[in-house]
mmCIF entry with sequence, helices, sheets and N, C-alpha, C, O atoms, coordinates in Angstrom:
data_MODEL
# 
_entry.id   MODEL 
# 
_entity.id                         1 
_entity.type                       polymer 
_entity.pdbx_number_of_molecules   1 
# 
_entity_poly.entity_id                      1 
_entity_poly.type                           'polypeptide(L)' 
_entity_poly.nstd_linkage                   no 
_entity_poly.nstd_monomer                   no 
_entity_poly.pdbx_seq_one_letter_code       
;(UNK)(UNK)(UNK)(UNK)(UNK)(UNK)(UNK)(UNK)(UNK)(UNK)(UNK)(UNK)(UNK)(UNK)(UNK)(UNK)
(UNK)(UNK)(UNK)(UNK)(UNK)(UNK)(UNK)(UNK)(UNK)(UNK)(UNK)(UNK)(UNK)(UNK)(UNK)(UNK)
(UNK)(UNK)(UNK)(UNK)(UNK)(UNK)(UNK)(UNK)(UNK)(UNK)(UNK)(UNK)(UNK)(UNK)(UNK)(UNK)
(UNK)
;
_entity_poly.pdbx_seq_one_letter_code_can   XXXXXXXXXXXXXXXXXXXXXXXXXXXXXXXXXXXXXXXXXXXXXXXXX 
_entity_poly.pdbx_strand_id                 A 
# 
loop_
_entity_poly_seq.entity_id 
_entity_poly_seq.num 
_entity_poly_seq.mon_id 
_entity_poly_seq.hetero 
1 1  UNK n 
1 2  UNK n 
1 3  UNK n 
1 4  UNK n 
1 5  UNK n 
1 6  UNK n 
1 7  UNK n 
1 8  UNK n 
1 9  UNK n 
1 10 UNK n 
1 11 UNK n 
1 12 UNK n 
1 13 UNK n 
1 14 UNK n 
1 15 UNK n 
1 16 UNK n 
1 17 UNK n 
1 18 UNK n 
1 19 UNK n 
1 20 UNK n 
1 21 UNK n 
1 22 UNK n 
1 23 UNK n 
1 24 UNK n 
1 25 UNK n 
1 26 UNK n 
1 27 UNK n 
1 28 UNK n 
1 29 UNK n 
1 30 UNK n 
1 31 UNK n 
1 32 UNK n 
1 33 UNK n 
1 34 UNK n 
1 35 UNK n 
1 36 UNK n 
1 37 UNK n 
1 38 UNK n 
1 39 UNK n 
1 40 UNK n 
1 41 UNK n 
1 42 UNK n 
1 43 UNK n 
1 44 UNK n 
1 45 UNK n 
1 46 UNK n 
1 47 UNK n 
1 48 UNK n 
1 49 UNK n 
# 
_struct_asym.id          A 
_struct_asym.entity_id   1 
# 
loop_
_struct_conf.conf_type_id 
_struct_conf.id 
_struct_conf.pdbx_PDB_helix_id 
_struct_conf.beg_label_comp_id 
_struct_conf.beg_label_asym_id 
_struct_conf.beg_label_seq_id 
_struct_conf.pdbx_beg_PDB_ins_code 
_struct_conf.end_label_comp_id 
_struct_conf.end_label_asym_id 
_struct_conf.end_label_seq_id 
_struct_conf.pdbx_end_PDB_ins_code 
_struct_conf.beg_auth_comp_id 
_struct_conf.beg_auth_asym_id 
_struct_conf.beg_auth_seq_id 
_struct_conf.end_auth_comp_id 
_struct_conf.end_auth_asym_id 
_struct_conf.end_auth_seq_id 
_struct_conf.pdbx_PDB_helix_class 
_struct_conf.details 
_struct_conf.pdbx_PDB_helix_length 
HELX_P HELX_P1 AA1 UNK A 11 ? UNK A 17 ? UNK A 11 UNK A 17 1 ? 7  
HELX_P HELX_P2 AA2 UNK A 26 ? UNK A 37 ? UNK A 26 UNK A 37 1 ? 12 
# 
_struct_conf_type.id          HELX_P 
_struct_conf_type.criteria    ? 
_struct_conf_type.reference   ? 
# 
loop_
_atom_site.group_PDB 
_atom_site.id 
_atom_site.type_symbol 
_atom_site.label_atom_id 
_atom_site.label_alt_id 
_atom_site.label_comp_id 
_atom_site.label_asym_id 
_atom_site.label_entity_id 
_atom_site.label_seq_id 
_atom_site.pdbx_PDB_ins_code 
_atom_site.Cartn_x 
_atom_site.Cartn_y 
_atom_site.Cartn_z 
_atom_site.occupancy 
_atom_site.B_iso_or_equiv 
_atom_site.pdbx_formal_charge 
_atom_site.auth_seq_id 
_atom_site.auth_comp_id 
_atom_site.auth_asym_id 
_atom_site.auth_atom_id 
_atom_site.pdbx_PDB_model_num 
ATOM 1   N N  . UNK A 1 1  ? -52.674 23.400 -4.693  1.00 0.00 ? 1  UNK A N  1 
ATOM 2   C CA . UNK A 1 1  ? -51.610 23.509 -3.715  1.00 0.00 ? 1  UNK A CA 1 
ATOM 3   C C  . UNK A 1 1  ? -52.256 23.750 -2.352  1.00 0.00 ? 1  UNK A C  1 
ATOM 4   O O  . UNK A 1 1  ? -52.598 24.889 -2.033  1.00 0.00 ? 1  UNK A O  1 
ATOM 5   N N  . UNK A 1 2  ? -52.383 22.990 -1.763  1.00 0.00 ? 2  UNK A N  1 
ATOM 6   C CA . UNK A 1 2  ? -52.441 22.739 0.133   1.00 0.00 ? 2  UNK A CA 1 
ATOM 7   C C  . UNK A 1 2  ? -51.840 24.011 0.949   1.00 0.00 ? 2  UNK A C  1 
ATOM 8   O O  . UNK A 1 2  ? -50.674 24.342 0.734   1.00 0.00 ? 2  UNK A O  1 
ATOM 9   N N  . UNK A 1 3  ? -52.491 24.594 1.715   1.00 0.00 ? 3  UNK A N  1 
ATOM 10  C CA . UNK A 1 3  ? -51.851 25.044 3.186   1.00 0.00 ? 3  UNK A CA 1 
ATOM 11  C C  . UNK A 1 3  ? -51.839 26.577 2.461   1.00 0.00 ? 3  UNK A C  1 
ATOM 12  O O  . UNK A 1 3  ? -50.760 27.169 2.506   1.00 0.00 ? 3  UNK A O  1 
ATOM 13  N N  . UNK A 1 4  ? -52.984 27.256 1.793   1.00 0.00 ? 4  UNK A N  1 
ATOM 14  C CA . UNK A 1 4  ? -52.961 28.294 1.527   1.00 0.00 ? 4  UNK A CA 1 
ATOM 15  C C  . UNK A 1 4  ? -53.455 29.209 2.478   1.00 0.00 ? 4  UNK A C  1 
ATOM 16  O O  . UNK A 1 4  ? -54.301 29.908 1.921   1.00 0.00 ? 4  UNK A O  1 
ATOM 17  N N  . UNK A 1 5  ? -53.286 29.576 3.863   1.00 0.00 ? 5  UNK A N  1 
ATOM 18  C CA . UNK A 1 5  ? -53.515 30.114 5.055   1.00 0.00 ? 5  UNK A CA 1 
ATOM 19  C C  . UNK A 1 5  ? -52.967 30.964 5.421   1.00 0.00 ? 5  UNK A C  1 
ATOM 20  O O  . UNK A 1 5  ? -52.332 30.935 6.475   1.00 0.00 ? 5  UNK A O  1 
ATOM 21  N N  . UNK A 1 6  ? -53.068 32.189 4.492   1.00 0.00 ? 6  UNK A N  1 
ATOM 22  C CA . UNK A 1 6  ? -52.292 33.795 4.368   1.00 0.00 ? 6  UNK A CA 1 
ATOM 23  C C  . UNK A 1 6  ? -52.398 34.360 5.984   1.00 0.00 ? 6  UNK A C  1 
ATOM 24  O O  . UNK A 1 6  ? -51.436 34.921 6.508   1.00 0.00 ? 6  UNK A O  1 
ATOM 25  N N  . UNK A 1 7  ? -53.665 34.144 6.690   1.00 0.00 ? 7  UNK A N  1 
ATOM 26  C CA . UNK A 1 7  ? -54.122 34.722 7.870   1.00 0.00 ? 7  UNK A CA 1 
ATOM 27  C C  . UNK A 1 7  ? -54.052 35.999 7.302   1.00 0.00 ? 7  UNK A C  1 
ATOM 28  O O  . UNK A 1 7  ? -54.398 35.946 6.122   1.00 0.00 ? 7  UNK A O  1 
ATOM 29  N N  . UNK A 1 8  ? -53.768 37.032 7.635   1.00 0.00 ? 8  UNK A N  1 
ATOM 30  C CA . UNK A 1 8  ? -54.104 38.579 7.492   1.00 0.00 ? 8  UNK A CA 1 
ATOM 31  C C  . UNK A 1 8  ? -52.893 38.930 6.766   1.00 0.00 ? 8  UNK A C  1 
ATOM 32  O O  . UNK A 1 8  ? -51.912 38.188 6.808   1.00 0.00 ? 8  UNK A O  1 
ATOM 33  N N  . UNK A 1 9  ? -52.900 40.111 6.043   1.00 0.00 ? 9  UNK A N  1 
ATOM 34  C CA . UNK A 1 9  ? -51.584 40.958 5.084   1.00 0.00 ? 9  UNK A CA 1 
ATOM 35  C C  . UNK A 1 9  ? -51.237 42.004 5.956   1.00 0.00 ? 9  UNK A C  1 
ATOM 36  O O  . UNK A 1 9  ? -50.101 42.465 6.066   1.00 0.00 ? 9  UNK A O  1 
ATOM 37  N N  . UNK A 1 10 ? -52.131 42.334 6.511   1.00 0.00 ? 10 UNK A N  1 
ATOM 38  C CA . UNK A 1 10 ? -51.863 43.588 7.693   1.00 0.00 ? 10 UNK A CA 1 
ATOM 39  C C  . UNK A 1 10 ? -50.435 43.475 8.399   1.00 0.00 ? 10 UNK A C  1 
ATOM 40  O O  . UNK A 1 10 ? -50.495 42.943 9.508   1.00 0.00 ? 10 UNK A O  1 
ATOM 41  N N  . UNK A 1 11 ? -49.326 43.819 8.034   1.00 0.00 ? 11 UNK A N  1 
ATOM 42  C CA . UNK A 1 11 ? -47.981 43.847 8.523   1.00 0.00 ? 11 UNK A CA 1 
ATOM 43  C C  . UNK A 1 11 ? -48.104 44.086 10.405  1.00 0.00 ? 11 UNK A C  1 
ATOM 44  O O  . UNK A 1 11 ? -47.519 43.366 11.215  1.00 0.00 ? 11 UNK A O  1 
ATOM 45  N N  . UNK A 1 12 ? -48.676 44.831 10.632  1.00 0.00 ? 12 UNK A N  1 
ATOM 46  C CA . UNK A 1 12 ? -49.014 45.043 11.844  1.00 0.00 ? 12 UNK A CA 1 
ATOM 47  C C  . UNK A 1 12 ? -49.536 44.411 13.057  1.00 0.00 ? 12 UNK A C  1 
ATOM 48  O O  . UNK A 1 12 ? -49.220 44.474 14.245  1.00 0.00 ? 12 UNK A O  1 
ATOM 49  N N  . UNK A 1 13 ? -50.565 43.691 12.293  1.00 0.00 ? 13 UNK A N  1 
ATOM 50  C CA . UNK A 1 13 ? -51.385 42.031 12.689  1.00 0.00 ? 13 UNK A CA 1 
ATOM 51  C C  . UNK A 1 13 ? -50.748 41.294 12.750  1.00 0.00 ? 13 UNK A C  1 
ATOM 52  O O  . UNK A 1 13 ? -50.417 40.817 13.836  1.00 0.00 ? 13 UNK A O  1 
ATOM 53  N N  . UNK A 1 14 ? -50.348 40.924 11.739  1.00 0.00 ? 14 UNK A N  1 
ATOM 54  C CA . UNK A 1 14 ? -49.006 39.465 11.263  1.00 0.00 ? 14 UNK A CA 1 
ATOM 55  C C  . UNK A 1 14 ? -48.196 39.312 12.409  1.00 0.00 ? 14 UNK A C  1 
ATOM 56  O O  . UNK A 1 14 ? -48.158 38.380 13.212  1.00 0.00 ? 14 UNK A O  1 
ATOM 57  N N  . UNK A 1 15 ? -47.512 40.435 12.363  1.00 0.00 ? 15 UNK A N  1 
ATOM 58  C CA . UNK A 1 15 ? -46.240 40.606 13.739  1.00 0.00 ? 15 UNK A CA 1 
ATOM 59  C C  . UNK A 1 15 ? -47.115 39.917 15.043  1.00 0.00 ? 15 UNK A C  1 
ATOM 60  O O  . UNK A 1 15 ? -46.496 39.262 15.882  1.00 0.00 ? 15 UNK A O  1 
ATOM 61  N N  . UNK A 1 16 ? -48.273 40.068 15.131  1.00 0.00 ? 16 UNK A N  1 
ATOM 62  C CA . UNK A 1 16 ? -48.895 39.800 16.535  1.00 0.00 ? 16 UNK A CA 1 
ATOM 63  C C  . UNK A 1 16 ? -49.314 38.460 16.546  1.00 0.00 ? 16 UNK A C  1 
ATOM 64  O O  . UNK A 1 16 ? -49.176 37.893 17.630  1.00 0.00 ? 16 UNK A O  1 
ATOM 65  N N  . UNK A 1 17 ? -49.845 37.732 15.515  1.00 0.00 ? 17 UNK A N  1 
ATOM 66  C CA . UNK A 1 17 ? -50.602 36.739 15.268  1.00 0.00 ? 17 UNK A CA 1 
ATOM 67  C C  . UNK A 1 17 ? -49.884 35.782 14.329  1.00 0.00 ? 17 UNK A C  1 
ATOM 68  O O  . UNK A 1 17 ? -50.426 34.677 14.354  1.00 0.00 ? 17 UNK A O  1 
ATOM 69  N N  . UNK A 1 18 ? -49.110 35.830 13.722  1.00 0.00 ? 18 UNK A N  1 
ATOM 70  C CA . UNK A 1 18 ? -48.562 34.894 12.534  1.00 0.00 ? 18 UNK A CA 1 
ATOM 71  C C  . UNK A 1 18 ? -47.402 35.377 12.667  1.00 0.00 ? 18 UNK A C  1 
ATOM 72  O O  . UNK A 1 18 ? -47.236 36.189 11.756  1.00 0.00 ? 18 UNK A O  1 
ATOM 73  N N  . UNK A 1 19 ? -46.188 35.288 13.550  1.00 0.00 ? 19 UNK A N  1 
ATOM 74  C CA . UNK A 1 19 ? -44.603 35.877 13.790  1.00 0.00 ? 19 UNK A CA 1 
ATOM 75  C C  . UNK A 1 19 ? -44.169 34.775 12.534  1.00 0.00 ? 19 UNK A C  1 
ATOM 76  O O  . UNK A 1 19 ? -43.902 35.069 11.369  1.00 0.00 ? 19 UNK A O  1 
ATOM 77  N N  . UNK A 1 20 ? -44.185 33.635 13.062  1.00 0.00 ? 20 UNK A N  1 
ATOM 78  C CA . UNK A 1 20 ? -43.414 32.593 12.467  1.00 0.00 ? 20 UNK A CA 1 
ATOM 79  C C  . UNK A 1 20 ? -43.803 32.482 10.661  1.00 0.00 ? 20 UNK A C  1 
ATOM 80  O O  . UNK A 1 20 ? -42.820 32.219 9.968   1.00 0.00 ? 20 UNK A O  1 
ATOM 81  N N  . UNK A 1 21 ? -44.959 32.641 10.013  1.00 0.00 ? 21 UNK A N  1 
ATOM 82  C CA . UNK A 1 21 ? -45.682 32.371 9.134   1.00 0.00 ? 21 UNK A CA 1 
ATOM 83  C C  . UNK A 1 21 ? -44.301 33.366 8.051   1.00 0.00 ? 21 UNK A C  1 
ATOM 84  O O  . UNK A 1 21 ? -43.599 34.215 8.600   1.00 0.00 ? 21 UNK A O  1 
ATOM 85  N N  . UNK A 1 22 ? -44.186 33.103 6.851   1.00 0.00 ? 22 UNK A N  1 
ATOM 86  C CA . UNK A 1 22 ? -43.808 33.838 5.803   1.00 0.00 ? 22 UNK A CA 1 
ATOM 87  C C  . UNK A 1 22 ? -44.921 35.127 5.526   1.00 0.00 ? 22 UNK A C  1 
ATOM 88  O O  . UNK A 1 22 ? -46.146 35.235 5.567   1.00 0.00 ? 22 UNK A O  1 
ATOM 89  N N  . UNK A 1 23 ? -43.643 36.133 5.189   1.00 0.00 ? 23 UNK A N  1 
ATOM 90  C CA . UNK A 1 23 ? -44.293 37.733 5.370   1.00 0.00 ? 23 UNK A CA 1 
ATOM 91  C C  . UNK A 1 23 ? -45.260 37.444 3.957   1.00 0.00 ? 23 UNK A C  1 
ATOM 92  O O  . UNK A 1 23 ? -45.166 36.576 3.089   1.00 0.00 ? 23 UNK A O  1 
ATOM 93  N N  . UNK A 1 24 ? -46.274 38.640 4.156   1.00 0.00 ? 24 UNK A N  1 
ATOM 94  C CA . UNK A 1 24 ? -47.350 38.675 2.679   1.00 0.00 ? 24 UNK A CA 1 
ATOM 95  C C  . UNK A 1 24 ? -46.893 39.206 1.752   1.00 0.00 ? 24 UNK A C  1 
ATOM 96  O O  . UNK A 1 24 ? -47.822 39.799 1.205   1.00 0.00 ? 24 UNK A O  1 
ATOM 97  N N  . UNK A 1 25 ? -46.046 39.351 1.255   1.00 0.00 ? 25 UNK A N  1 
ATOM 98  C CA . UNK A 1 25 ? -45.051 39.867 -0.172  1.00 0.00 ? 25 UNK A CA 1 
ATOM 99  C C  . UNK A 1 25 ? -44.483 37.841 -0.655  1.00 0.00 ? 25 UNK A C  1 
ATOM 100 O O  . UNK A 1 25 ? -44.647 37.276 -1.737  1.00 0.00 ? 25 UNK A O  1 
ATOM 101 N N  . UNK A 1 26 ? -43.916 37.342 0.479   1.00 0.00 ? 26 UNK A N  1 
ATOM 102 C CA . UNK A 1 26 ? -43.742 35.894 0.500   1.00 0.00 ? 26 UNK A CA 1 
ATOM 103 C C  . UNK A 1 26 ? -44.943 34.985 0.027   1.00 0.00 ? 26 UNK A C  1 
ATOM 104 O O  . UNK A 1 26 ? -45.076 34.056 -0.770  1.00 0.00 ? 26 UNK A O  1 
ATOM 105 N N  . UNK A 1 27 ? -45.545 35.509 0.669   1.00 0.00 ? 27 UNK A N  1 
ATOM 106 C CA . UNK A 1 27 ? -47.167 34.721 0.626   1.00 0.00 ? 27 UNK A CA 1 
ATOM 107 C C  . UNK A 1 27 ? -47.438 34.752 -1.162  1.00 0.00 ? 27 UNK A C  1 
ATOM 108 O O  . UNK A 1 27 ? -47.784 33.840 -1.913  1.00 0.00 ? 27 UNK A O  1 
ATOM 109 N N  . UNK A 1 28 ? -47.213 35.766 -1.361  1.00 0.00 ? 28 UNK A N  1 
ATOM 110 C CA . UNK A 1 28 ? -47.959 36.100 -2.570  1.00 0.00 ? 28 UNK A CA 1 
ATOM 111 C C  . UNK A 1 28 ? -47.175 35.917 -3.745  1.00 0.00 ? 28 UNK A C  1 
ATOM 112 O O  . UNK A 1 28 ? -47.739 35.492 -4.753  1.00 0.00 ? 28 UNK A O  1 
ATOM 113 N N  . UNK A 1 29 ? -45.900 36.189 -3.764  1.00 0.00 ? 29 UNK A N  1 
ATOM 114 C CA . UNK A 1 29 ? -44.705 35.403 -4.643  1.00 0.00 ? 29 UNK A CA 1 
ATOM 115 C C  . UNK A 1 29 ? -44.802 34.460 -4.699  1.00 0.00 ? 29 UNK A C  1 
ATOM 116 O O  . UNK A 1 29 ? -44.710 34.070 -5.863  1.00 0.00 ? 29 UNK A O  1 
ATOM 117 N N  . UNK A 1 30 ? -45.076 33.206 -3.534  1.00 0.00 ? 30 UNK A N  1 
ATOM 118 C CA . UNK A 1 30 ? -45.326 31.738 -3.921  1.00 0.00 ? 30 UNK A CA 1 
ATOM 119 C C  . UNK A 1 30 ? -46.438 31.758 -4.470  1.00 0.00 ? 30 UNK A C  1 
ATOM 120 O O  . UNK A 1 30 ? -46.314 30.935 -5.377  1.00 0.00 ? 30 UNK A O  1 
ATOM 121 N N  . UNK A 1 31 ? -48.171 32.451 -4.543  1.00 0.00 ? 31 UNK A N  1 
ATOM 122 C CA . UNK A 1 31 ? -48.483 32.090 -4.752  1.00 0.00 ? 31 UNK A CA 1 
ATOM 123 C C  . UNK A 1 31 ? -48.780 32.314 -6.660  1.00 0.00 ? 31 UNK A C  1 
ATOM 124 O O  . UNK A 1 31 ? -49.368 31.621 -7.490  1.00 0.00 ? 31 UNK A O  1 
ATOM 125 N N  . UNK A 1 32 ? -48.213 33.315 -6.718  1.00 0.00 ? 32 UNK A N  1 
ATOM 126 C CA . UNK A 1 32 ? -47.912 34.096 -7.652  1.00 0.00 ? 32 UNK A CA 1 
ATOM 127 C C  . UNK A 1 32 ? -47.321 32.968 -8.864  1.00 0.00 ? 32 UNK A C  1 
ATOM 128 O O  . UNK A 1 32 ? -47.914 32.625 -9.887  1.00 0.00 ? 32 UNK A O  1 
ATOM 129 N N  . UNK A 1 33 ? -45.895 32.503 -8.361  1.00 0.00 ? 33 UNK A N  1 
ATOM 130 C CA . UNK A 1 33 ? -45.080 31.243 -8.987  1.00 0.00 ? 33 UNK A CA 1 
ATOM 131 C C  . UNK A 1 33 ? -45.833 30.034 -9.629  1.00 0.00 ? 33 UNK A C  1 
ATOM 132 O O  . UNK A 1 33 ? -45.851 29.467 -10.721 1.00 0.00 ? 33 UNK A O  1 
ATOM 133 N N  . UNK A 1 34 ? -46.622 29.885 -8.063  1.00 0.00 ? 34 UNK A N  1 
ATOM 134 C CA . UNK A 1 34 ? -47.851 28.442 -8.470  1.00 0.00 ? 34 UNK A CA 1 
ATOM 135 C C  . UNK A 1 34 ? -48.713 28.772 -9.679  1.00 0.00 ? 34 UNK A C  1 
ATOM 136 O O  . UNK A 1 34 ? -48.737 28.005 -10.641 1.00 0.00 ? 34 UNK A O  1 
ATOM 137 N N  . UNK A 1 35 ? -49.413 29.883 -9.650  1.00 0.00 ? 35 UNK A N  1 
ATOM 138 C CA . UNK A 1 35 ? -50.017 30.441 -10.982 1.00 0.00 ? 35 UNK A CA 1 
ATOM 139 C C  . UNK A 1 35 ? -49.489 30.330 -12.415 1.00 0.00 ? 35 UNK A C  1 
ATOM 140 O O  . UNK A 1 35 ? -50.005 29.816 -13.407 1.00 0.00 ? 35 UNK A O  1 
ATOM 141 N N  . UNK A 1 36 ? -48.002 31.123 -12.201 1.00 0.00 ? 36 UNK A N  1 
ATOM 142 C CA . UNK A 1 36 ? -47.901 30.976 -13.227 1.00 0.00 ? 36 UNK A CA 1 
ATOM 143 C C  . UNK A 1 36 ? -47.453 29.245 -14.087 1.00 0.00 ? 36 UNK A C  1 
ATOM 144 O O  . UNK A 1 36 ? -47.264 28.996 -15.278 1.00 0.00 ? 36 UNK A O  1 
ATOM 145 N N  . UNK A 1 37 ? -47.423 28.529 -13.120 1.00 0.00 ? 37 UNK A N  1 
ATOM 146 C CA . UNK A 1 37 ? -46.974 27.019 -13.438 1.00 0.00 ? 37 UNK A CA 1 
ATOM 147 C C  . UNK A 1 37 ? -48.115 26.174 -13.866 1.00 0.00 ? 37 UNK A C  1 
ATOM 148 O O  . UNK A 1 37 ? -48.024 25.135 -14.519 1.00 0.00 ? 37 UNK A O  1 
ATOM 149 N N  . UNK A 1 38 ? -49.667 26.973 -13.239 1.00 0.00 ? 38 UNK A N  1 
ATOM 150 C CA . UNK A 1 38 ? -50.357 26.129 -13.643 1.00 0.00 ? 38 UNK A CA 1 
ATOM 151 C C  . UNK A 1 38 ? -50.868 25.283 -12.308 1.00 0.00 ? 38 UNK A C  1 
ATOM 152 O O  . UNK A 1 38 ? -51.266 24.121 -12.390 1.00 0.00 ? 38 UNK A O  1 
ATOM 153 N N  . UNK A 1 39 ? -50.820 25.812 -11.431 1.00 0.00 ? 39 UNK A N  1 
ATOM 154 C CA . UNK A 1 39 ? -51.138 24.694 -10.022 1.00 0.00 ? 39 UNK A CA 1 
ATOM 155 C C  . UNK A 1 39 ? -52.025 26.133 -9.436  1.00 0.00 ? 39 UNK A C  1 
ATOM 156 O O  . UNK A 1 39 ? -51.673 27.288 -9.198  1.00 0.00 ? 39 UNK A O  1 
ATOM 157 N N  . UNK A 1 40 ? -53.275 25.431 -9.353  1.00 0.00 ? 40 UNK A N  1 
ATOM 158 C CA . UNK A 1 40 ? -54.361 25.974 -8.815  1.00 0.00 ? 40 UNK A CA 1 
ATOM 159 C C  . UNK A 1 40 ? -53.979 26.135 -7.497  1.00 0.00 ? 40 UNK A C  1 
ATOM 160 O O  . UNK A 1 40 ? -53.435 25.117 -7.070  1.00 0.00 ? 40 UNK A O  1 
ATOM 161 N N  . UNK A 1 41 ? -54.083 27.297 -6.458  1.00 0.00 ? 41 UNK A N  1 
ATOM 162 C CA . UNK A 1 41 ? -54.107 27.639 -4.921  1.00 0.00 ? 41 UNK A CA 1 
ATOM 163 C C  . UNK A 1 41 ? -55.325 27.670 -4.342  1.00 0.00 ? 41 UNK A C  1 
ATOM 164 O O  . UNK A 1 41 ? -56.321 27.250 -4.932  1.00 0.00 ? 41 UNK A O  1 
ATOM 165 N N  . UNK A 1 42 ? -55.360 28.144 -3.196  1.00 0.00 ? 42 UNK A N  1 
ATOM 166 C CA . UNK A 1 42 ? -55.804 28.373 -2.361  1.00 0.00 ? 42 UNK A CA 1 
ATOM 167 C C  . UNK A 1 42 ? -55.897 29.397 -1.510  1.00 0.00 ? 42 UNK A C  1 
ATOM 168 O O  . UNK A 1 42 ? -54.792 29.839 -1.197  1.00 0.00 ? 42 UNK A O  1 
ATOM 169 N N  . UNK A 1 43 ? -57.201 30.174 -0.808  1.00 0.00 ? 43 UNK A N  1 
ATOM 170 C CA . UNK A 1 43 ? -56.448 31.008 0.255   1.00 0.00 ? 43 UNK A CA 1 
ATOM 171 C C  . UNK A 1 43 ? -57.795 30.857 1.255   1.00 0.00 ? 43 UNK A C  1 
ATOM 172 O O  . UNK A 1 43 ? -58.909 30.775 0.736   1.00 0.00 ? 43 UNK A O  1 
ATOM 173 N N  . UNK A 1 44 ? -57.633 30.825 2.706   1.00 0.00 ? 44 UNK A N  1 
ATOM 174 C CA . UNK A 1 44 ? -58.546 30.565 3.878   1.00 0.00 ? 44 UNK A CA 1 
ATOM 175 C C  . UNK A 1 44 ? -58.288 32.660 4.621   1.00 0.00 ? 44 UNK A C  1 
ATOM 176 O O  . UNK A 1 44 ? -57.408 33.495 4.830   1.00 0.00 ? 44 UNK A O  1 
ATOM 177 N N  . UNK A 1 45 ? -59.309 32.524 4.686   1.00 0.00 ? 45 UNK A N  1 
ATOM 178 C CA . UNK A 1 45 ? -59.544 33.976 5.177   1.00 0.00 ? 45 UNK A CA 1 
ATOM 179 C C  . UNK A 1 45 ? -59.966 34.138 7.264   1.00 0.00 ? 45 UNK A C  1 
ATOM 180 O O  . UNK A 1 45 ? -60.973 33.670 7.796   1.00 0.00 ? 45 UNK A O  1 
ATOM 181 N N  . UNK A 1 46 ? -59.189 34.672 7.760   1.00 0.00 ? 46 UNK A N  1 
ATOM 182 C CA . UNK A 1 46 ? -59.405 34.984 9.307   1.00 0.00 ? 46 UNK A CA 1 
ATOM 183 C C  . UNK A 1 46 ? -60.203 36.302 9.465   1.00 0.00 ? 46 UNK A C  1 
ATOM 184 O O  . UNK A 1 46 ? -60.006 37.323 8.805   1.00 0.00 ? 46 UNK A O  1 
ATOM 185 N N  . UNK A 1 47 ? -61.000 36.157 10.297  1.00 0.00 ? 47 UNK A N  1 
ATOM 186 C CA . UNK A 1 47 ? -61.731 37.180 10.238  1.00 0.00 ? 47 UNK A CA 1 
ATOM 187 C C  . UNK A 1 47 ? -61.760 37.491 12.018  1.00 0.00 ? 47 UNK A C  1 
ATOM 188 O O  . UNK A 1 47 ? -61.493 36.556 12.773  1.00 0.00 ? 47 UNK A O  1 
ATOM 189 N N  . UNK A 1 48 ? -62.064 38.708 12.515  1.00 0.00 ? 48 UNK A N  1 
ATOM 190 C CA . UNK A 1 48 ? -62.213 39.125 13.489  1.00 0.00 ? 48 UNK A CA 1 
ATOM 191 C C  . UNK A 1 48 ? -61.491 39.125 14.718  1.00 0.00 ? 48 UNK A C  1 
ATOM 192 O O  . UNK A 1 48 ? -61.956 38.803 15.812  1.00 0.00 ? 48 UNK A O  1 
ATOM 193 N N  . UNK A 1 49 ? -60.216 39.540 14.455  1.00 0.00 ? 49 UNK A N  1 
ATOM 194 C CA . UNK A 1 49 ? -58.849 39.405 15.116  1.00 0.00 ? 49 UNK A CA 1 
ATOM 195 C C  . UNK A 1 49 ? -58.300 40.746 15.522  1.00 0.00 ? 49 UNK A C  1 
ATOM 196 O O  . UNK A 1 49 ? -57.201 40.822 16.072  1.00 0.00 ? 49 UNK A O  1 
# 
């Protein structure tokens, strides 16, 4: 599954940097779903923000 680009979980960060993006409870329920279906993810990590 494509477009696994959590950017940060930091609720605090997020708000500043990723407004628009689905919250990390969201993030992780989809990716959570995909798992259990059997569809391999993804996740890209941001660093130094």
């Amino acid at each position: 599954m494509p477009g696994g680009g959590a950017e940060i979980f930091a609720e605090r960060v997020r708000k500043k940097i990723a407004r628009a993006k689905v919250s990390a409870e969201g993030w992780l329920e989809i990716h959570r779903t995909a798992h259990e279906l059997g569809i391999p993810t993804n996740a890209t990590m941001l660093y130094g923000t």
